[in-house]
MOPAC internal coordinates of N, CA, C and O (Angstrom, degrees):
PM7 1SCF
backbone

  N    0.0000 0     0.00 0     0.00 0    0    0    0
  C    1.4392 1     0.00 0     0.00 0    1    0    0
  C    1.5317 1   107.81 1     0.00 0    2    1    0
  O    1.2310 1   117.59 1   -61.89 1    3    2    1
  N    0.9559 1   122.18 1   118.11 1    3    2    1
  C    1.5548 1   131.98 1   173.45 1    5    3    2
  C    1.5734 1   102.47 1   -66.41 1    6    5    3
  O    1.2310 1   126.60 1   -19.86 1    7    6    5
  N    1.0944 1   104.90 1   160.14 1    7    6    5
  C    1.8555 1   134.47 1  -169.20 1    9    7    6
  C    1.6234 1    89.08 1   -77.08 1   10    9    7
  O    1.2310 1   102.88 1   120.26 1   11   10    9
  N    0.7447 1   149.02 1   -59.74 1   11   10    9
  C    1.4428 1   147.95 1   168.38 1   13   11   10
  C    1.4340 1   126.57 1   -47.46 1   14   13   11
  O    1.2310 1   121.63 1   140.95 1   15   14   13
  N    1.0963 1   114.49 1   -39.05 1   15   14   13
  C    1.7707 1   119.27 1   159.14 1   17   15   14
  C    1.4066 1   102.19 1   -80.22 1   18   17   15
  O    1.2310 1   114.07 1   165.80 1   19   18   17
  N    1.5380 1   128.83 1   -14.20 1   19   18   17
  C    1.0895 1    97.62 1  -167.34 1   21   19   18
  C    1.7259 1   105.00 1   -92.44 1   22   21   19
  O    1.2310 1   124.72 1   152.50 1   23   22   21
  N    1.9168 1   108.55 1   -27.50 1   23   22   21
  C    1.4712 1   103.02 1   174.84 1   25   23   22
  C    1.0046 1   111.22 1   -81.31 1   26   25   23
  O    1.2310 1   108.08 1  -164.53 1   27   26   25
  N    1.6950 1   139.88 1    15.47 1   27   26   25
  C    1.1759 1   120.13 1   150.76 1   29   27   26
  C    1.4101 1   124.38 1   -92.52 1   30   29   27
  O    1.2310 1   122.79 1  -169.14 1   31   30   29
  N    1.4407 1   112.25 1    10.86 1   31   30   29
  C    1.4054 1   128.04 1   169.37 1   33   31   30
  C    1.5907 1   108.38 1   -87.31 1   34   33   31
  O    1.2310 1   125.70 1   139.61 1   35   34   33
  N    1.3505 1   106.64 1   -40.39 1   35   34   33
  C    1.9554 1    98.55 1  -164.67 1   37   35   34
  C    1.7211 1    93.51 1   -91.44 1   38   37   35
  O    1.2310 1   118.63 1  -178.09 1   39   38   37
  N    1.5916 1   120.22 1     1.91 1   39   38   37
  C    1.7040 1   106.36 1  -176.12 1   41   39   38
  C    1.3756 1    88.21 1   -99.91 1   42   41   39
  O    1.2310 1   115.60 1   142.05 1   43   42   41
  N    1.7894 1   125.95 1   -37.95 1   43   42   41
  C    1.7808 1    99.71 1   171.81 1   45   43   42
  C    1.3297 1   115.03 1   -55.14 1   46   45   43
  O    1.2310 1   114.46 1   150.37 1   47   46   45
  N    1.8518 1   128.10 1   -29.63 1   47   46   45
  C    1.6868 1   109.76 1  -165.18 1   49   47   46
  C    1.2682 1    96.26 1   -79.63 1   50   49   47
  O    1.2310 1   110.61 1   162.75 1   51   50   49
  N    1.7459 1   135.25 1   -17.25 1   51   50   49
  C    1.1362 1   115.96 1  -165.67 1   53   51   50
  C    1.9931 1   109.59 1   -93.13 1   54   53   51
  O    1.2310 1   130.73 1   153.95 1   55   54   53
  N    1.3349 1    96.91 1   -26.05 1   55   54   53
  C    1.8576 1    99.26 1   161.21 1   57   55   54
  C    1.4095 1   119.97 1   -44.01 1   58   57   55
  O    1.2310 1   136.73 1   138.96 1   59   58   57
  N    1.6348 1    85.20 1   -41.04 1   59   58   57
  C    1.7307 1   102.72 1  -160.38 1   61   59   58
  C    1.9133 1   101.55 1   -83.32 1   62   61   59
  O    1.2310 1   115.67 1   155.93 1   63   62   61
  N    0.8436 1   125.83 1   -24.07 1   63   62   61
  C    1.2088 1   105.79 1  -164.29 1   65   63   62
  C    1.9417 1    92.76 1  -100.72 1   66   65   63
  O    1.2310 1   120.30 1   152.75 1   67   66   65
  N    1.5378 1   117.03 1   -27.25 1   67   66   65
  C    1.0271 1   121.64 1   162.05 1   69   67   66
  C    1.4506 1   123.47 1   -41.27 1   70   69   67
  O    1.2310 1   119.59 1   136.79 1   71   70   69
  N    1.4201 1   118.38 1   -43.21 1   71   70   69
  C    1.3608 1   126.70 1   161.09 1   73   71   70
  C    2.1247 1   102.55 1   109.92 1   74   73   71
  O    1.2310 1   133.29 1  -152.66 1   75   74   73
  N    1.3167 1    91.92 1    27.34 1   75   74   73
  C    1.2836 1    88.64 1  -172.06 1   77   75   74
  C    1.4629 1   114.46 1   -86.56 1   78   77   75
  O    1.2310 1   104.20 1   167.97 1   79   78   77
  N    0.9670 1   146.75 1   -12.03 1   79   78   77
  C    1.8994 1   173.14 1    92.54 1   81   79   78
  C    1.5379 1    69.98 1    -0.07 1   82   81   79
  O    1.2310 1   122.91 1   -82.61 1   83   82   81
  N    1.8180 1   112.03 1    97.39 1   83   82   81
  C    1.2338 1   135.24 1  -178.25 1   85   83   82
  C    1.8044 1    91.03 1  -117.25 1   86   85   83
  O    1.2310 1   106.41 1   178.74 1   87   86   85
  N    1.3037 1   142.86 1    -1.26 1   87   86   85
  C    1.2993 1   140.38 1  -130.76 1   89   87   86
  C    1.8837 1   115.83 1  -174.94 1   90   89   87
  O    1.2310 1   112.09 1   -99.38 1   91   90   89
  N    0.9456 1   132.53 1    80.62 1   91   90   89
  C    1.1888 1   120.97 1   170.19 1   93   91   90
  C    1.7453 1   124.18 1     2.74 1   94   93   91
  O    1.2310 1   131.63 1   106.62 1   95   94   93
  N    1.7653 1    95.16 1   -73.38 1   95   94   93
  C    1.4214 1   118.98 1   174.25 1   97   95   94
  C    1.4871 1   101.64 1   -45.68 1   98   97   95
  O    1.2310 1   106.51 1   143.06 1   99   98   97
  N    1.6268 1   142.69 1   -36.94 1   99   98   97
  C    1.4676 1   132.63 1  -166.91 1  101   99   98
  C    1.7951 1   107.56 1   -98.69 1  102  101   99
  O    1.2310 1   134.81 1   160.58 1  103  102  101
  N    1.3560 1    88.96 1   -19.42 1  103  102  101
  C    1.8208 1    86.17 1   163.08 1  105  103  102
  C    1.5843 1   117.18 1   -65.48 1  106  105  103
  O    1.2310 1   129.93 1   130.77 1  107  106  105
  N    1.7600 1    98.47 1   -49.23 1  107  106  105
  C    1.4459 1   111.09 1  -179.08 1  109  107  106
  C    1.2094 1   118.97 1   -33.51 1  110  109  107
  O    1.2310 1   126.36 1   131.57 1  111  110  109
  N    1.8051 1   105.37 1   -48.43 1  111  110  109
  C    1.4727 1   111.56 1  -156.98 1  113  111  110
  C    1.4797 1   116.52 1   -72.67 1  114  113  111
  O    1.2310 1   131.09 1   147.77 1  115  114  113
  N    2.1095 1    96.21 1   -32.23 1  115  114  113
  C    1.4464 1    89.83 1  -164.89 1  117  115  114
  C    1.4661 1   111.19 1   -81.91 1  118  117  115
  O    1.2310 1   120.46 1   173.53 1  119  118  117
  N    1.6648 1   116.72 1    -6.47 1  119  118  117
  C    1.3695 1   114.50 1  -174.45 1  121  119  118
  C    1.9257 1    89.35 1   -87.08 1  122  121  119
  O    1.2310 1   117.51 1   147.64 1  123  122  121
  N    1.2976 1   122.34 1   -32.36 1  123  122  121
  C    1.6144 1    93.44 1   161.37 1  125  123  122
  C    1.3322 1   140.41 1   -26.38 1  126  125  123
  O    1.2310 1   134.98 1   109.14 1  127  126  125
  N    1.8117 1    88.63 1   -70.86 1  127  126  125
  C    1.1393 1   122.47 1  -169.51 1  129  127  126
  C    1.7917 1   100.07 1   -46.74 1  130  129  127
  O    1.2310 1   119.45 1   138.52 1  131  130  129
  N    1.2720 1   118.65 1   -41.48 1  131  130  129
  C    1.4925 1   127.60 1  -161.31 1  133  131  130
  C    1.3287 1    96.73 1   -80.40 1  134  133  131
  O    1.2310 1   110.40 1   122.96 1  135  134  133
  N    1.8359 1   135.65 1   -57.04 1  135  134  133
  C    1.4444 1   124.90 1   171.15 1  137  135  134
  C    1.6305 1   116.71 1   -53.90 1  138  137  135
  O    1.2310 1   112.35 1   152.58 1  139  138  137
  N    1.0954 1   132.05 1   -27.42 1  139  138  137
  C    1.2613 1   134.29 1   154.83 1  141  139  138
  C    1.0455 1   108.92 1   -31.41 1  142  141  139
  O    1.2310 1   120.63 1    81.10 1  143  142  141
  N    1.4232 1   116.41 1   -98.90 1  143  142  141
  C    1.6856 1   132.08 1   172.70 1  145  143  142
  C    1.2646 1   110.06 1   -21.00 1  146  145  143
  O    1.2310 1   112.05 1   115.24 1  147  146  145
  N    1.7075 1   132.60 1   -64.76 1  147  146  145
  C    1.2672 1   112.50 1   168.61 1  149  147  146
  C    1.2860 1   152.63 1   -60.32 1  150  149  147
  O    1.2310 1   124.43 1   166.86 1  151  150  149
  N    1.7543 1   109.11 1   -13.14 1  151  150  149
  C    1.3195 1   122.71 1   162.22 1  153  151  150
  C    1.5578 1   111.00 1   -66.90 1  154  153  151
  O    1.2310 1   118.47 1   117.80 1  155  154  153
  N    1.2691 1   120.53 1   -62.20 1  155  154  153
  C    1.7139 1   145.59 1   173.89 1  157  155  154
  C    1.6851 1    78.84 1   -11.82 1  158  157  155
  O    1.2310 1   124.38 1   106.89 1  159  158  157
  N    1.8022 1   109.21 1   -73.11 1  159  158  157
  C    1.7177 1   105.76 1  -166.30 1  161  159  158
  C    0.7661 1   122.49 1   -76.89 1  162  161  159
  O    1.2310 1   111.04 1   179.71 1  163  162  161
  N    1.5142 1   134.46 1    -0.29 1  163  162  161
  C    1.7612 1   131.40 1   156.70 1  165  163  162
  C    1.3954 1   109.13 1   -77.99 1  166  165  163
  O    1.2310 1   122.59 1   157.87 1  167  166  165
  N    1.3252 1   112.65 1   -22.13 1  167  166  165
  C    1.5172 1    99.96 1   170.37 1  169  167  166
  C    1.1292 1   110.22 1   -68.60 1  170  169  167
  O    1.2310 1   120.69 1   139.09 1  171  170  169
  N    1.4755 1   116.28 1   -40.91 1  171  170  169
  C    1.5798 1   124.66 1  -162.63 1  173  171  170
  C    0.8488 1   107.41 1   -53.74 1  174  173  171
  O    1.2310 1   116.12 1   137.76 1  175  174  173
  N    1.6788 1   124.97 1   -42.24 1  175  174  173
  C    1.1742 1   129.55 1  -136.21 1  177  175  174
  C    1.5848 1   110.45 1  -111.47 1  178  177  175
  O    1.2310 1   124.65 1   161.48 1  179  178  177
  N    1.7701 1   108.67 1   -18.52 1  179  178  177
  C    1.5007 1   115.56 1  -176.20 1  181  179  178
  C    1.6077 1    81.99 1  -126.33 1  182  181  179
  O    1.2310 1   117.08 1   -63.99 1  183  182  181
  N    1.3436 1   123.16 1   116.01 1  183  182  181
  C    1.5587 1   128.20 1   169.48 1  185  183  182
  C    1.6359 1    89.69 1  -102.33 1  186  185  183
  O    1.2310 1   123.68 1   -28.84 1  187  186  185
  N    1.2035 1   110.54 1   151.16 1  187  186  185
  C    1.2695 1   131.52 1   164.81 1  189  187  186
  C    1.1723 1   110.62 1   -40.28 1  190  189  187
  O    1.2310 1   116.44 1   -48.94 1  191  190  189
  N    1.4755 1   124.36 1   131.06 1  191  190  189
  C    1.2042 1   142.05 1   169.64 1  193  191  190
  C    1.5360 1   117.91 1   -88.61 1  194  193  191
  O    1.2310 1   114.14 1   170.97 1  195  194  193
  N    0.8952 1   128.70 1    -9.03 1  195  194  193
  C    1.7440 1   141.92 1  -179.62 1  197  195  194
  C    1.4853 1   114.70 1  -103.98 1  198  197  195
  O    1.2310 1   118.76 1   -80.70 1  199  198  197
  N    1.3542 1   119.97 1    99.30 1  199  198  197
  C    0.9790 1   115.31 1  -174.24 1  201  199  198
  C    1.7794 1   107.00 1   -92.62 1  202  201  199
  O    1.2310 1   120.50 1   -54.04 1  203  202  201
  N    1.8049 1   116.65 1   125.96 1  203  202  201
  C    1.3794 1   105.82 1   160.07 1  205  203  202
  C    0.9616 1   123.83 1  -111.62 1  206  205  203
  O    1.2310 1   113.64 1   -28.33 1  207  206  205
  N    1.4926 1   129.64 1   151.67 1  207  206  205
  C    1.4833 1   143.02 1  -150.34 1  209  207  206
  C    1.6105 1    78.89 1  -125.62 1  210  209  207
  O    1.2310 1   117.55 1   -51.60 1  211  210  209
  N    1.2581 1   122.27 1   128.40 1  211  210  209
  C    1.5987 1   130.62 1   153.18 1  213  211  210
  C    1.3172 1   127.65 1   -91.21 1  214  213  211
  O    1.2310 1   120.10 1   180.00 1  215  214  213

């Protein structure tokens, strides 16, 4: 996990426990926003192993 996924992990628990996720829909987004980010670095991090030549 990179330093960057990871402070965007402890600033959602600290929104979240802050109580600022006033809205279902703004919880939704930021736990998007956060599976986003962690896919982004599994891509980063596992690039395709199959190379095709067309």
């Amino acid at each position: 996990m990179t330093e960057c996924l990871l402070l965007k992990i402890q600033n959602f628990y600290q929104k979240l426990d802050a109580g600022i996720y006033q809205s279902h829909l703004d919880l939704a987004k930021a736990l998007e926003d956060l599976a986003n980010s962690a896919w982004d670095e599994v891509d980063e991090l596992y690039q395709p192993s199959i190379r095709i030549d067309g």
